[in-house]
C-alpha positions in Angstrom: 0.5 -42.0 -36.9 -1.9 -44.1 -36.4 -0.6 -47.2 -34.6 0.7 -43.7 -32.1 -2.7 -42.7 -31.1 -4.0 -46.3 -30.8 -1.3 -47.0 -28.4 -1.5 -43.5 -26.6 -4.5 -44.5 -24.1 -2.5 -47.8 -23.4 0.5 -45.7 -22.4 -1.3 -43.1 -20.8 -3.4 -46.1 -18.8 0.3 -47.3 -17.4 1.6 -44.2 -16.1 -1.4 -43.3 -14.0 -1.4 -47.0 -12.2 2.0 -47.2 -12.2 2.2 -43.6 -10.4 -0.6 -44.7 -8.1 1.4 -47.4 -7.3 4.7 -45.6 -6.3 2.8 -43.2 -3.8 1.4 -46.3 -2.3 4.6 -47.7 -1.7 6.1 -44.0 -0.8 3.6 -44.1 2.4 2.3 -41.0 1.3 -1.4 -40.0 2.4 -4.3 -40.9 0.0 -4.8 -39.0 -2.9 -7.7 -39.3 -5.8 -7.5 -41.3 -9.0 -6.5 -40.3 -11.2 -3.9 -38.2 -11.0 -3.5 -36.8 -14.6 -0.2 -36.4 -16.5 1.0 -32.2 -17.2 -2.3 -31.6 -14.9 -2.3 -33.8 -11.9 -5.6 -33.0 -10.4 -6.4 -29.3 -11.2 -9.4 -31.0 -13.3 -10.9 -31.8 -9.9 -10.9 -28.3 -8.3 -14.0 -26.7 -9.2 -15.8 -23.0 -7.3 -16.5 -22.4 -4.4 -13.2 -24.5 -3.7 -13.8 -24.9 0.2 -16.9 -27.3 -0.3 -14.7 -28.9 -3.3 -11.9 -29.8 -0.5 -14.8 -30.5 1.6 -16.5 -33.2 -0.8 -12.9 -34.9 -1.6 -11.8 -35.1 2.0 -15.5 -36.9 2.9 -14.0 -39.4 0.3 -10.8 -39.9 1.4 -10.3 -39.2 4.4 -9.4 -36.1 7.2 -5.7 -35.7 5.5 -5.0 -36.0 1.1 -1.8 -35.7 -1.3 -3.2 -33.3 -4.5 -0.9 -33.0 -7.3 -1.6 -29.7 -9.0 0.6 -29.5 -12.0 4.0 -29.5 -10.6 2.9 -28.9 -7.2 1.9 -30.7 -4.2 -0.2 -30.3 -1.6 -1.3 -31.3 1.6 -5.5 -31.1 2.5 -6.0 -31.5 6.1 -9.7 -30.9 7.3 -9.5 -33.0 10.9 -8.6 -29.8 13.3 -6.3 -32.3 15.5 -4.3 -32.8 12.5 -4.0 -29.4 11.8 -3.2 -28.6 15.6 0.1 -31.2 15.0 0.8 -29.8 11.7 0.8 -26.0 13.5 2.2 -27.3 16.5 4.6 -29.6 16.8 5.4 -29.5 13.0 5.2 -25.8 12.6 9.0 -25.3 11.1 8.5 -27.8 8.2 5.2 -26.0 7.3 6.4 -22.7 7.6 7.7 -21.6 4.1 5.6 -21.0 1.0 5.1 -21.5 -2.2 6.8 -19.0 -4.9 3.9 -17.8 -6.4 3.1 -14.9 -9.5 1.1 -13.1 -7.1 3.4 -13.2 -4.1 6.1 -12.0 -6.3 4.3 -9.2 -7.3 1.7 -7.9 -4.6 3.8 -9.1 -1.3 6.8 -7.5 -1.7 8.4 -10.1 -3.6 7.7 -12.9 -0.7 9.1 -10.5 1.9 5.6 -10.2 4.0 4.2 -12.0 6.7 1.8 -13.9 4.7 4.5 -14.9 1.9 8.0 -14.2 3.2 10.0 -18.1 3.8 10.7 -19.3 7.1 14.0 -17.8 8.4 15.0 -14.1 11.3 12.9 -12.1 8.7 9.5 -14.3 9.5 10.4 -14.3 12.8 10.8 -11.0 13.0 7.8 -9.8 11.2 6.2 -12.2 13.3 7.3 -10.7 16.4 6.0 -7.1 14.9 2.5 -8.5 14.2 2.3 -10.4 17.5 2.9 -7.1 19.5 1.6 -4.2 17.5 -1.3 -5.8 15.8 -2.5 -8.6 17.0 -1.8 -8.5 21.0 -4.8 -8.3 23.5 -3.3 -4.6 24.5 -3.1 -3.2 20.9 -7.3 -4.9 20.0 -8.3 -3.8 23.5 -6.7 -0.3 22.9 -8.6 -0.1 19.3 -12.0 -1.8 20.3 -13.7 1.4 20.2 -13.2 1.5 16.8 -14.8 -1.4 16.4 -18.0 -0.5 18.4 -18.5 3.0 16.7 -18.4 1.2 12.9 -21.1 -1.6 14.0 -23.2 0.9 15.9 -23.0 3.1 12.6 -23.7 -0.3 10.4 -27.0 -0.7 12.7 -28.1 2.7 12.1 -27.6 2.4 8.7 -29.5 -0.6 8.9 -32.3 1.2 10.7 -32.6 3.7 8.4 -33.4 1.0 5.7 -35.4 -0.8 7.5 -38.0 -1.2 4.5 -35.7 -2.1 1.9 -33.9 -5.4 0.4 -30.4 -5.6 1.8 -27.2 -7.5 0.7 -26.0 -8.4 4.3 -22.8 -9.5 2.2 -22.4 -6.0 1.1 -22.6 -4.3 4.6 -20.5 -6.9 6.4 -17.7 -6.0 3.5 -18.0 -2.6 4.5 -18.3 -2.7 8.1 -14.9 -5.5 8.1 -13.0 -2.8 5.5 -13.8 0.3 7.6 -12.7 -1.1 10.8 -9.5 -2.7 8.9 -8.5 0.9 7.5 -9.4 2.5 11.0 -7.0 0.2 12.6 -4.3 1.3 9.6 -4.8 4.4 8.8 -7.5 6.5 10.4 -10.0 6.6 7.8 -12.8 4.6 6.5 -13.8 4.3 2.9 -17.0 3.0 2.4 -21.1 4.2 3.9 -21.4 7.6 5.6 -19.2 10.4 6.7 -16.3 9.1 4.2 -13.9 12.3 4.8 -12.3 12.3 1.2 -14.5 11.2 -1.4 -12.2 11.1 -4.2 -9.3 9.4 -2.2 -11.8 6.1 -0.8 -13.0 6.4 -4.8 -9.7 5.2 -5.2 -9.5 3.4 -2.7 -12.1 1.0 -3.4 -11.3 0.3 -6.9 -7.9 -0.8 -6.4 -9.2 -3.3 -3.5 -11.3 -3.9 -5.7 -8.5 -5.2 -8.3 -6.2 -6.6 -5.7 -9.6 -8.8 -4.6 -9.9 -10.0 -8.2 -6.6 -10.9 -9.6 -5.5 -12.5 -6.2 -8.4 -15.1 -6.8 -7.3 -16.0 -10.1 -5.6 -19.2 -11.0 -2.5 -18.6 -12.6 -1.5 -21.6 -14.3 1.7 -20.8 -15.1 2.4 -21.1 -11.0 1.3 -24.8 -11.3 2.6 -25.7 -15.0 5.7 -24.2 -14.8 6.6 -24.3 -18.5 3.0 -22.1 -19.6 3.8 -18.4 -19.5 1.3 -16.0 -17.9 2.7 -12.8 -19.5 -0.6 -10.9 -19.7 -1.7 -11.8 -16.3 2.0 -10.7 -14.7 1.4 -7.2 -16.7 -1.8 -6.5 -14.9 -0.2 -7.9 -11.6 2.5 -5.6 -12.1 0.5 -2.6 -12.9 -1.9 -3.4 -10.0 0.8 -3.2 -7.7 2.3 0.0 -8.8 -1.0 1.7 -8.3 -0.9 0.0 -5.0 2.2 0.8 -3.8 1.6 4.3 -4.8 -1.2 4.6 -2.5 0.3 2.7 0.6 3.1 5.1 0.4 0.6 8.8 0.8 -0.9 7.3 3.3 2.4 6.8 5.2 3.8 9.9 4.0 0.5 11.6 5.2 0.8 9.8 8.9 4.2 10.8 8.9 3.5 14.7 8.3 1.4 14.4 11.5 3.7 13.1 13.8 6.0 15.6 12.8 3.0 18.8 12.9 1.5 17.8 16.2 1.8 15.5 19.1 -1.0 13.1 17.9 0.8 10.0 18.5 -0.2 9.3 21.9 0.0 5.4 22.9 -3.4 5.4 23.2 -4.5 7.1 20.0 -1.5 5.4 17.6 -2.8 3.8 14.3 -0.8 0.8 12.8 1.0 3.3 10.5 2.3 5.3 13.2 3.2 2.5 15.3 5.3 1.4 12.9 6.6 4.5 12.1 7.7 5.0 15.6 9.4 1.4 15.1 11.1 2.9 11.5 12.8 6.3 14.0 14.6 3.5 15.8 15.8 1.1 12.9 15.5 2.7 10.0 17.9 0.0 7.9 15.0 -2.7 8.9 11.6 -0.9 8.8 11.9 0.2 6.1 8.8 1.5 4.1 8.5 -1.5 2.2 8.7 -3.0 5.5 6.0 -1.0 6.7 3.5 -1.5 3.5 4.1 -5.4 4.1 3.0 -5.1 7.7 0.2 -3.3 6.8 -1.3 -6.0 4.5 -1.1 -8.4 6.9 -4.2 -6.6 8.8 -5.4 -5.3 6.2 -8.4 -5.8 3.6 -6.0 -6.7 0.6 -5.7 -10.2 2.5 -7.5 -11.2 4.9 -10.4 -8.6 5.2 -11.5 -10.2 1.7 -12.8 -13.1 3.3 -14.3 -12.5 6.6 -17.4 -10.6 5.5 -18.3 -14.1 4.4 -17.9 -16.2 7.2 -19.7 -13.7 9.6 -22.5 -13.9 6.6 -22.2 -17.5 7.5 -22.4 -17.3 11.0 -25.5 -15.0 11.0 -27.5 -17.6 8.8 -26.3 -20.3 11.3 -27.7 -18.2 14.0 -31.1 -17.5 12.1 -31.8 -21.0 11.7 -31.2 -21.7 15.5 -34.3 -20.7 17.3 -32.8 -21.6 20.6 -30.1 -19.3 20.1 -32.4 -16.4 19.6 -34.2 -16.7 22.5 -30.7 -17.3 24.4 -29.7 -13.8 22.9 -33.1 -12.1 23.7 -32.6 -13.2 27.2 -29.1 -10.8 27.1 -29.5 -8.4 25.3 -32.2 -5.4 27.3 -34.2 -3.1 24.9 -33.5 -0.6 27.3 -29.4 -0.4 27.3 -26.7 -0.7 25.3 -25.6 -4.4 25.0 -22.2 -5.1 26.6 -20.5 -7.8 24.9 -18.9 -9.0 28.0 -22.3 -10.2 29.2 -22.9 -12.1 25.9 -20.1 -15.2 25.5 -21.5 -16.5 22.8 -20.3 -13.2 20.7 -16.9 -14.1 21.2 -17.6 -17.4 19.3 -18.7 -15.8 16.3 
């Protein structure tokens, strides 16, 4: 036993040249040593992981190989790489990894976000391209938009005297214009319609926000089971589900009551709803829930309230840009954000 553990290091030593080795020789982009046995290099990934990347790729370069456990993957922070990789590589980074989460809170990989390449991306991709994301359906919606941040500045107004967490506001102000866009409704600050329903609301977001961060390692070490962290996933996305489906039941009593659904004043749920009347074998209300997703807080939602954090810090420390901004903006009129370019860069 003895003459085993003295001889381990040695052994171990060998396999992590000789494996450094065979990528050299495979051509394969630069990756940092060492890359451990079982764990590759998960010990390297450490919170916030964007300024982790960020540190490793001012070592090595604009493009790295990391092995996580069984998996591998591709870091790319030069933006004309990633314009290749999106652009004329596109197909052969199109799929996804089969992950716990995926499994459980898309759908089982069937939405935008997780579903492999192949007619049902496509097609969802079609769907998002025309009812969600076209310059008709955001120009259509952009009051929305307007009315939650002039109701986030009165809020502000009103507390003019007190510590704020801008974090906190943006988070509400990117959720209640998300949920407009959806359904109709806004959950969080003032003039919340239903009380008890954004309640619930908020706590399952709230869930969905916290176990979609987690590192599952059984997604990475294939062999490690993750049985208490697949219960909650699964119990996560029941409640979910459940609520995903009243609120398209609810839109779906009022296009049957009254004649809301004019172009002009359709939500994503009815849109799509108007989509299911025509093919109802493909939208399908799972169909439907996994559009909604993809503009909604439960994905991406979670992560913009940061960035516009960012940006307003950015702009704070950029005394050039304030007075550029004072020169737009009157005190006497409402500011137009077609006469400030620099908004659309934020």
């Amino acid at each position: 036993m003895a003459t085993l553990f003295l001889y381990f290091p040695v052994f171990l030593s060998l396999y992590i040249i000789t494996r450094h080795f065979l990528d050299k020789i495979k051509n394969l982009p630069p990756a940092p040593f060492p890359s451990l046995p079982i764990i590759g290099h998960l010990y390297l990934l450490k919170k916030p992981i964007y300024r982790t990347l960020s540190k490793i790729s001012s070592k090595h370069g604009p493009v790295i190989l990391l092995q996580l456990g069984s998996r591998r993957q591709l870091v790319v922070s030069s933006p004309s790489i990633a314009e290749e990789c999106f652009t004329k590589n596109d197909v052969v980074f199109a799929n996804r990894p089969r992950l716990l989460v995926a499994k459980h809170l898309a759908y089982n990989n069937t939405s935008l976000a997780w579903a492999p390449y192949g007619d049902h991306w496509r097609n969802l991709r079609k769907i998002v391209s025309i009812e969600v994301l076209s310059a008709y359906r955001l120009q259509m919606l952009s009051s929305i938009r307007l009315e939650e941040v002039k109701a986030m500045i009165c809020g502000l107004f009103r507390k003019q005297n007190q510590l704020l967490d801008m974090k906190t506001v943006f988070f509400e102000l990117t959720l209640n214009i998300m949920m407009q866009m959806i359904a109709g409704k806004r959950y969080y600050g003032e003039n919340v319609s239903d009380a008890e329903e954004a309640k619930r609301f908020r706590g399952i977001h709230a869930e969905t926000f916290l176990l979609s961060g987690q590192t599952i390692i059984g997604d990475y070490i294939p062999w490690i089971k993750s049985k208490k962290m697949e219960k909650r996933l699964i119990e996560c996305h029941i409640k979910r589900d459940s609520f995903m489906q009243y609120l398209i039941e609810e839109q779906r009593g009022k296009i049957l009551e009254t004649d809301c659904c004019v172009e002009k004043k359709k939500n994503l749920i009815q849109a799509l709803l108007s989509l299911q009347q025509n093919e109802p074998e493909y939208y399908t209300d799972d169909i439907i829930k996994g559009l909604m997703l993809v503009n909604s807080n439960l994905v991406i939602a979670a992560h913009s309230f940061a960035l516009i954090e960012e940006e307003i810090l950015v702009l704070i420390a950029k005394p050039l840009i304030q007075v550029l901004m004072s020169s737009l903006i009157s005190p006497h009129e409402p500011a137009k954000p077609s006469r400030i370019p620099l908004l659309h860069s934020v």
